[in-house]
BATIMAR-729106 format. One line per 8 residues: number of its first residue (from 1); for each residue x, y, z of C-alpha. Coordinates in steps of 0.001 Angstrom, whole numbers, plus 500000, padded with zeros to 6 digits. Layout:
% residues N
NUM> X,Y,Z | ...
This chain:
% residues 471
1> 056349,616889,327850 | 059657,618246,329345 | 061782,620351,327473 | 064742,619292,328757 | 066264,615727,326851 | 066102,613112,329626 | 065792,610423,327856 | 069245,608473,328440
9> 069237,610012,331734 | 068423,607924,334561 | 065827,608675,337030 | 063490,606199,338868 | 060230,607948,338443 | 059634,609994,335075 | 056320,611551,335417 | 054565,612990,332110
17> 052035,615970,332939 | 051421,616669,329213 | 047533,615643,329597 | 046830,616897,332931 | 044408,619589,333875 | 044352,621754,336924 | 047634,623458,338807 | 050753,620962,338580
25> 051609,620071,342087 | 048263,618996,342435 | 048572,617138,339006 | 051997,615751,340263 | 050538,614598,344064 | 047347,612823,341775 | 050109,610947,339347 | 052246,609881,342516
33> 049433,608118,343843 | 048055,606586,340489 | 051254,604931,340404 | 052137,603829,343833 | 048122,601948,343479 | 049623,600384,339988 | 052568,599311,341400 | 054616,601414,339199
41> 056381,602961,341931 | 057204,600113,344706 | 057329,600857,348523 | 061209,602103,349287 | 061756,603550,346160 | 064000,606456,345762 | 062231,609355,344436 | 064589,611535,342025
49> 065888,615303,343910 | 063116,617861,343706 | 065717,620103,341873 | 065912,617508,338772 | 062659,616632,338662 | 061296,620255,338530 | 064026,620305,335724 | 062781,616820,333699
57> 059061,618475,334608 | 059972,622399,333343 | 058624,623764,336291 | 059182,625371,339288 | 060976,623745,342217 | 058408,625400,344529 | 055587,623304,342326 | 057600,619755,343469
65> 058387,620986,346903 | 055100,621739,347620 | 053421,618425,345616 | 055863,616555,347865 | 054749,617867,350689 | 051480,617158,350382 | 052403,613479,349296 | 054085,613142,353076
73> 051083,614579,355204 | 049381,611577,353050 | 051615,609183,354071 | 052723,608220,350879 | 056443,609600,350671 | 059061,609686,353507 | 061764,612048,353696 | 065057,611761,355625
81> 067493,613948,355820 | 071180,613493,354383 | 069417,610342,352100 | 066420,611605,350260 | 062614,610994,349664 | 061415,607660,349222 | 057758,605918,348387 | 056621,605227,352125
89> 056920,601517,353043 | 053206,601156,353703 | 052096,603597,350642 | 050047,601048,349428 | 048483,599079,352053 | 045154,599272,353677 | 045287,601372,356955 | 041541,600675,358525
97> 041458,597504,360464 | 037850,596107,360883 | 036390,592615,360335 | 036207,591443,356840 | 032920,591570,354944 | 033720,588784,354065 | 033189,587491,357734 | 031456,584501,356662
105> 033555,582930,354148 | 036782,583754,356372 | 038244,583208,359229 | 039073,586421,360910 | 042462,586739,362564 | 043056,590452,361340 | 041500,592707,363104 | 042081,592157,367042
113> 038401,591894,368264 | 038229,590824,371989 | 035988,587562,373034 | 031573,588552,373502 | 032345,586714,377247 | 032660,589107,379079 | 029902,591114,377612 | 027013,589304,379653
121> 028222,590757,382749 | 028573,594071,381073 | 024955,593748,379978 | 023881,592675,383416 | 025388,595331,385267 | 023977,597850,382829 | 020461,596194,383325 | 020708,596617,387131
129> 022046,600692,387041 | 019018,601388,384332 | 016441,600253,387001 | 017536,602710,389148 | 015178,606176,389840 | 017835,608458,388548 | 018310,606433,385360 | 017161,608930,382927
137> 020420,611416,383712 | 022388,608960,382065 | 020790,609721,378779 | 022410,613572,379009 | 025447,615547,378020 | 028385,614693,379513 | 032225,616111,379631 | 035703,614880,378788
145> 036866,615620,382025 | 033879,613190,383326 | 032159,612939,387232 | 034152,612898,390324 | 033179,609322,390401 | 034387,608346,386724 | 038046,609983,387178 | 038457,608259,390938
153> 037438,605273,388793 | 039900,606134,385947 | 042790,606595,388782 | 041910,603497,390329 | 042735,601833,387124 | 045472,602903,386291 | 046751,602619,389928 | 046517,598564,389283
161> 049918,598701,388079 | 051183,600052,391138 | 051276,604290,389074 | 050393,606509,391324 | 048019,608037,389174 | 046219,611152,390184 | 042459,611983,390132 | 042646,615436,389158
169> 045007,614464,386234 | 042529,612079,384780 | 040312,612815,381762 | 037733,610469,379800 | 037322,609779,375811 | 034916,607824,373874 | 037240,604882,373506 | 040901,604973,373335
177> 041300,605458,369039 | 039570,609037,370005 | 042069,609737,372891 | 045273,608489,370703 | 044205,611061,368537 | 043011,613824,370651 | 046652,613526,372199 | 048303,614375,369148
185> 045738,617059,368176 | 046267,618631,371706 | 049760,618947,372371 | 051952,618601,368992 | 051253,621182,365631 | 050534,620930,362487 | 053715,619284,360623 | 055481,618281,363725
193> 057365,614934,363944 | 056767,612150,366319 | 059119,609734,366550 | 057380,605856,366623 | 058810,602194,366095 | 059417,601190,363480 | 056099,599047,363011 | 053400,600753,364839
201> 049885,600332,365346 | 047799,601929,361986 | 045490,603741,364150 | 048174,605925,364886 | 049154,606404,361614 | 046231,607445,360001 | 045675,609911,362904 | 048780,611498,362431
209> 048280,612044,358578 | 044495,613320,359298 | 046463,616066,361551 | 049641,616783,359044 | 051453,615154,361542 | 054782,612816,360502 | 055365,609975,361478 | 059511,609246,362409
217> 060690,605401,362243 | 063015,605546,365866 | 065845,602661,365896 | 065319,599841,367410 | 067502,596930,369590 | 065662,593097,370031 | 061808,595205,369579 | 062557,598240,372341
225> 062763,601945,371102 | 066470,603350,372411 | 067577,606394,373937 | 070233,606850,371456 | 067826,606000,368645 | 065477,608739,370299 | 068768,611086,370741 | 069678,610257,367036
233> 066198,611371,365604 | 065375,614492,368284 | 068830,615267,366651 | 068743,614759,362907 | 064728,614250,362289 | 063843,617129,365082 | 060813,614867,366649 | 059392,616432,368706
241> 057970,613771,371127 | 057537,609920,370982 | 054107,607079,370823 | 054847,604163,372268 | 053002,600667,372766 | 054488,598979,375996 | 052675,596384,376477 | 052333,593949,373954
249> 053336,595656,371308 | 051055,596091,368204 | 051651,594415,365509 | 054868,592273,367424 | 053451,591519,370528 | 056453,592376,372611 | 056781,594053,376367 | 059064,596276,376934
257> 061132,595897,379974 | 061180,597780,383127 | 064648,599296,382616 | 063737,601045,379017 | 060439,602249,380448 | 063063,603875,382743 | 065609,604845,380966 | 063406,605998,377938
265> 061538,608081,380437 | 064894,609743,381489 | 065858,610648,377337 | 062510,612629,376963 | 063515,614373,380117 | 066615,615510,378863 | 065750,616315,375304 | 062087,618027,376282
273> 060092,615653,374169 | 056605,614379,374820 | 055693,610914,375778 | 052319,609293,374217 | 051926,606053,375502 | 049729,603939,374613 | 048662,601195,377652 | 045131,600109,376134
281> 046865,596323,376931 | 048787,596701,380118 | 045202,595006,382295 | 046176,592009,380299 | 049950,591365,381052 | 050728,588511,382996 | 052533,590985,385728 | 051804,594271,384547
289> 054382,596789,384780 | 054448,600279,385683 | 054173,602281,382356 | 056469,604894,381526 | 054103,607729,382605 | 054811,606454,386129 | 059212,607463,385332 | 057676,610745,383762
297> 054377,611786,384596 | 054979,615440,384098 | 055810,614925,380158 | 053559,611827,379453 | 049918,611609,378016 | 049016,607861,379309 | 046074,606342,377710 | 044178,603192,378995
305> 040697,601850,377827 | 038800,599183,378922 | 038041,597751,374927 | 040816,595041,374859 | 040098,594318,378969 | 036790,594196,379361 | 034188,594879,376230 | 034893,597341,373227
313> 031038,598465,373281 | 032069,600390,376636 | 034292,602855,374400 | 035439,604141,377626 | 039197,605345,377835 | 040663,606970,380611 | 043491,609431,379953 | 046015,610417,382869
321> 047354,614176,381630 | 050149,616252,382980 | 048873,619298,384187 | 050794,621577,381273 | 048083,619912,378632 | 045187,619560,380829 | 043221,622396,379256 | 044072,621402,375803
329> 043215,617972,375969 | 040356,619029,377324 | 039406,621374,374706 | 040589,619016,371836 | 038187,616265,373258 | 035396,618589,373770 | 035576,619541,369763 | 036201,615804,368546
337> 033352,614064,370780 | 031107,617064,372366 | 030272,614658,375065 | 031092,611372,376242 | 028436,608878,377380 | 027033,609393,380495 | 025962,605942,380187 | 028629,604135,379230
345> 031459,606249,381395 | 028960,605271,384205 | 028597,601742,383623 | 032470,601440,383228 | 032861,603242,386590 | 030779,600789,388436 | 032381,597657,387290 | 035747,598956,388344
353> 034511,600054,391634 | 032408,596631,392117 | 035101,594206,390999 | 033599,593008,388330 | 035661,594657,385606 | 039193,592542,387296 | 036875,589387,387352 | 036325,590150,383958
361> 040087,590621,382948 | 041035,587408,384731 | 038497,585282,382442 | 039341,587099,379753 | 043565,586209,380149 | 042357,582253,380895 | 040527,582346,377523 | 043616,584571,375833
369> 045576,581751,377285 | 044005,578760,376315 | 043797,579767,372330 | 046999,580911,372715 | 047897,577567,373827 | 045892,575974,370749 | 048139,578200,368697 | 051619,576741,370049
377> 050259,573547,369979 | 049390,573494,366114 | 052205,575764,365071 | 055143,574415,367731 | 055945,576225,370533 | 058273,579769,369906 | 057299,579853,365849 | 055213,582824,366893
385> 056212,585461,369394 | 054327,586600,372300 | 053593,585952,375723 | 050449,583315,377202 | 048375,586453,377555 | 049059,588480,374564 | 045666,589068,372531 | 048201,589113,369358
393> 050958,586966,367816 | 053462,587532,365164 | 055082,585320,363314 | 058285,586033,361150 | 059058,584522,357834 | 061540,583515,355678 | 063625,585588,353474 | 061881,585573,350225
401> 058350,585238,351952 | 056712,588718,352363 | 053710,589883,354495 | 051789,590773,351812 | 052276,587283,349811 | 051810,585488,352799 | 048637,587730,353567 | 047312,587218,350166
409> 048097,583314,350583 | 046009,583025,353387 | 043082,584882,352673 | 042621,582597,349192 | 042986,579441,352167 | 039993,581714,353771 | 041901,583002,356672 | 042543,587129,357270
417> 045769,588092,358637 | 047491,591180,357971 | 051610,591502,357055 | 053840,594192,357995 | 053670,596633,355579 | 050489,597878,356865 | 052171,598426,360097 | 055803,600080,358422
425> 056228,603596,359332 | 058051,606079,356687 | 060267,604241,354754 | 061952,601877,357354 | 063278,598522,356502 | 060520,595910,357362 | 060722,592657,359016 | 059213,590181,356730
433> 056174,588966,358968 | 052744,588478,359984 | 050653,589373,362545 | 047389,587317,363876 | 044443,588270,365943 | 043869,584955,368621 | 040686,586499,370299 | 038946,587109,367079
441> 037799,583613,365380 | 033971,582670,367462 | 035224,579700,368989 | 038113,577592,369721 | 036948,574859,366591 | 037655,578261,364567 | 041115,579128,365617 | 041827,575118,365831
449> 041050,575591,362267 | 042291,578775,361009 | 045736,577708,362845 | 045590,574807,360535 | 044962,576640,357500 | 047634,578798,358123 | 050457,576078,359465 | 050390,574918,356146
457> 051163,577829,354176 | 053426,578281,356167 | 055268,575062,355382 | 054490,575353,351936 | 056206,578804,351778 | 058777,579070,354194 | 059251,575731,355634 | 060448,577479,358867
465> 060860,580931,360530 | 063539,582640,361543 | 064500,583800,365120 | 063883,587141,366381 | 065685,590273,364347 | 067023,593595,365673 | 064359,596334,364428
């Protein structure tokens, strides 16, 4: 027990260490997280000033700085400066997104999992290039910076948006999760800081804490990262670069206009920070833009796969790289994956170069649209955001209705969805929502459903949504 009396004192977290065993800061980090899983410690709480807890504790303040530390590269506190350390808004919830086990008593609108439609063509094309006499080369080693052929197939790709995207700038991953990460491994250090939105995409997250890597919550106007929110936070958080999702957004489903792909292209320039963006959905827009790479391709790590677009078992992405962190990248990929497939970086070259990939994408975006439209229809138009095309929709709630309760609420109706504060980055304030997978359920009788299931918790809890909020 302390030494010092604390009893009448106030302090929001009062940690006893009597009973534990092994060095304290590792004692301390173990007791932070036994009581963030309680619930003992809630998301956003204030965490008391190393200096007085070391003095409540009667230990060192190196033992708290460094058990702190530790508790950010986990993801579990958030520091900023000037206001303090706080339980991370997303401390608690479940970062890895895959279908339910439960698959066959729910209906799963939580993980983003694109329609099996496309796949026959996939499987037909693959069929065709295995028949061929040189077949068996496909079964080798391969190399992240892939064939001449695969990288004039990655340019081509990328060139659909109108980027002028170079061949001897592209590289190849095993699917775009690998390249996200091999991007941060690559080109920012251990304990660096990224700045991100506000909500962000998980698979980010839990790459960045698997690198020591923080994570920076950049302010936000009507769902677009700023230039003086990136200003504000190269200046008082010292990020060293930025991840962004252009094109509908993950978890909000927004796309970011033309004009702040511009103008936040111009801010990196001027404050020397690094652009990951992240364009694995710009094939599906219903126009889509010119990413931000295109405004900065000397400072921006672009990644596009062909998952979302055309089948996930291809777990091709193509990376475009400026020529600074070729050789890293490079060597990052080569230590993560070895190799990529031969095969399947083969396979995804062909369909480009054939056409069959873009017919592909434009039955894909019909079907998007039509269950989109079965969502409007069953929910009203504009109660969830995003556009025709948009693989995801989010839906905000009321004040007083949380993502998690509403999350909870509709998995006991047997429907997965997955609220906010699995998407909250550090501790910034979160929009009370939810966001739902549309390409997911087997059918459109499944969705029809599911959307049903859902409308009516909805009612039930928040009788209507509100409009669209400032992040």
């Amino acid at each position: 027990m302390p030494v010092n009396s604390f009893e009448d004192y106030p302090m929001s977290w009062k940690p006893d260490l009597a009973d534990r065993k092994g060095p304290k800061y590792m004692a301390l980090v173990r007791l932070l997280e036994e009581d963030i899983r309680s619930g003992a410690l809630k998301a956003g709480t204030k965490l008391p000033p190393q200096r007085e807890l070391a003095d409540f504790l009667d230990v060192n303040l190196s033992t708290v700085s460094r058990a702190f530390r530790l508790c950010e590269q986990k993801g579990l506190l958030s520091a900023s400066v000037g206001k303090g350390t706080f339980v991370s808004s997303d401390a608690a919830a479940e970062t890895i997104f895959l279908c339910s086990k439960d698959r066959e008593s729910l209906i799963e609108m939580g993980a983003i999992v694109p329609q099996i439609s496309g796949n026959a063509r996939v499987g037909q094309y693959t069929e065709k290039l295995l028949k061929k006499p040189d077949a068996l080369r496909l079964f080798s080693y391969g190399v992240p910076e892939g064939t001449k052929r695969q990288r004039t197939a990655g340019a081509a790709w990328f060139r659909k948006t109108g980027f002028r995207a170079e061949e001897g700038r592209i590289l190849l991953a095993a699917g775009g999760q690998n390249a996200l990460m091999a991007s941060l491994g690559a080109v920012f250090p251990r304990g660096s800081r990224v700045g991100t939105d506000p909500l962000t995409y998980p698979g980010i997250k839990m790459a960045a804490r698997l690198l020591g890597i923080h994570l920076i919550p950049v302010r936000s106007e009507m769902r677009e990262m700023t230039a003086e929110g990136i200003r504000y936070a190269a200046l008082n958080e010292k990020i060293r670069g930025i991840y962004l999702i252009p094109d509908y957004h993950n978890p909000t489903a927004h796309t970011m206009s033309l004009e702040r792909r511009r103008e936040i292209a111009q801010t990196a320039r001027e404050l020397d920070l690094i652009i990951i963006e992240d364009s694995i959905n710009n094939a599906l827009g219903e126009t889509p833009m010119l990413p931000v790479a295109a405004f900065a391709p000397e400072r921006t790590i672009c990644v596009a796969s062909l998952s979302k677009a055309v089948s996930p078992g291809l777990r091709t992405a193509f990376l475009h790289v400026p020529d600074a962190f070729r050789q890293e990248l490079v060597n990052t990929l080569y230590a993560m994956n070895i190799a990529i497939s031969p095969l399947l970086a083969t396979v995804s070259a062909g369909l480009i170069e054939e056409g069959i990939a873009d017919e592909i994408v434009s039955e894909r975006k019909a079907e998007i649209a039509q269950r989109n439209q079965v969502v409007d229809e069953i929910l009203g138009v504009g109660r969830a955001e995003g556009a025709s095309t948009s693989p995801l929709r989010y839906i905000c709630l009321t004040e007083g209705c949380t993502g998690r309760t509403f999350e909870n609420r509709a998995k006991a109706a047997g429907v997965q969805v997955y609220g906010t504060e699995r998407f909250s980055v550090g501790n910034s304030l979160m929009e009370e929502a939810v966001r739902l997978s549309v390409t997911t359920p087997g059918t459109l009788e499944e969705l029809e459903e599911g959307m049903k299931r859902l409308k009516g918790i909805l009612d039930d809890m928040c009788g209507h949504t509100k409009g669209r909020a400032d992040g």
